[in-house]
N, C-alpha and C positions, 0 to 999 in steps of 0.2 A: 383903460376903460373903467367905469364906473359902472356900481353893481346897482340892484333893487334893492331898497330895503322894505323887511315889514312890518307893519302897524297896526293897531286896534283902531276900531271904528270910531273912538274919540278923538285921535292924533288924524285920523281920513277927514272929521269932521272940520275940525279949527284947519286944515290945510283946506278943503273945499271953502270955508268961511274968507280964506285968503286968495279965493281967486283959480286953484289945482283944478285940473282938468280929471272930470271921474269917467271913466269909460267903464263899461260893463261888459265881462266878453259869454254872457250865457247866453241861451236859447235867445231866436227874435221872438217866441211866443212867451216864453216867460219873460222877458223883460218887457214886454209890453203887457202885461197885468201889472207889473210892480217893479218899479225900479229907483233908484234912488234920483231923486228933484234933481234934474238939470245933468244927471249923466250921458252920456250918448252911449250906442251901443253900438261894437265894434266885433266882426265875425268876419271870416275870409276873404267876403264880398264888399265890406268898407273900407279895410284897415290898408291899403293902398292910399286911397282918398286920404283917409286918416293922415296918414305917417307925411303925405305928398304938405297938406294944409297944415300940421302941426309946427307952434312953436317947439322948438327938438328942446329949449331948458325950461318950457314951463313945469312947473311941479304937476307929475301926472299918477293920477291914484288906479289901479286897476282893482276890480271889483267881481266877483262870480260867486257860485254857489255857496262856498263853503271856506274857501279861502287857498286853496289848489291851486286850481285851473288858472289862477289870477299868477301865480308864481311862474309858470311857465310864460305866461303873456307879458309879463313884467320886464324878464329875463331879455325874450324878444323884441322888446320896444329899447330898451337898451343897447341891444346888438345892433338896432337901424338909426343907434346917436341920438336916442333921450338922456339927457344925462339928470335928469332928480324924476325917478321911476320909486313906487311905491305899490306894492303888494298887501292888499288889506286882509290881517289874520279875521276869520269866522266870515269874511264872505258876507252877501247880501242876507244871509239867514239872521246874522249878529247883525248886524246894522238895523234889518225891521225891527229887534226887540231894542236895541238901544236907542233909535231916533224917527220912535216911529210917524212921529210928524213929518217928517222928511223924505218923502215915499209919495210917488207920482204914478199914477196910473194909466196918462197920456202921452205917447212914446215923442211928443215935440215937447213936452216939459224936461 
């Protein structure tokens, strides 16, 4: 079985530019003020749907507050046979100050 690895918001990015799949696993009210372009956001009540519809090897970047919460989620998107899982270190916090153009505030973006 293959692990998560973790990355800075730069390596999140050029894999997002290549098509990786960004899911976000924080609050549905925080991420819908700010999230990053084009992530989807996945919590107890999606991540079935999720896991059921997902390519299992597309490159999949997970995303949360700080860079934590994502490592847990990462772990477990692995255990249900993702095999290129990504853990992004600093979390949505890092990412607004590194790309801050790249931040959506409409939860269908």
């Amino acid at each position: 079985m293959s692990e998560f690895k973790r990355i800075p918001p730069e390596q999140a990015q050029a894999l997002r530019e290549k098509g990786a799949v960004v899911v976000d696993v924080r609050d549905p009210q925080t991420f819908a003020l700010n999230h990053i372009s084009g992530s989807k956001h996945l919590d107890n009540h999606s991540l079935h749907a999720f896991i059921t519809a997902a390519d299992l090897d597309a490159p999949t970047v997970v995303v949360c507050y700080h860079g934590n919460s994502s490592q847990g989620a990462a772990a477990y998107l692995v255990s249900q046979g993702f095999s290129d899982v990504y853990s992004m270190d600093g979390g949505f916090e890092l990412w607004r100050t590194t790309f801050p153009s790249e931040i959506s505030q409409n939860p269908t973006e």
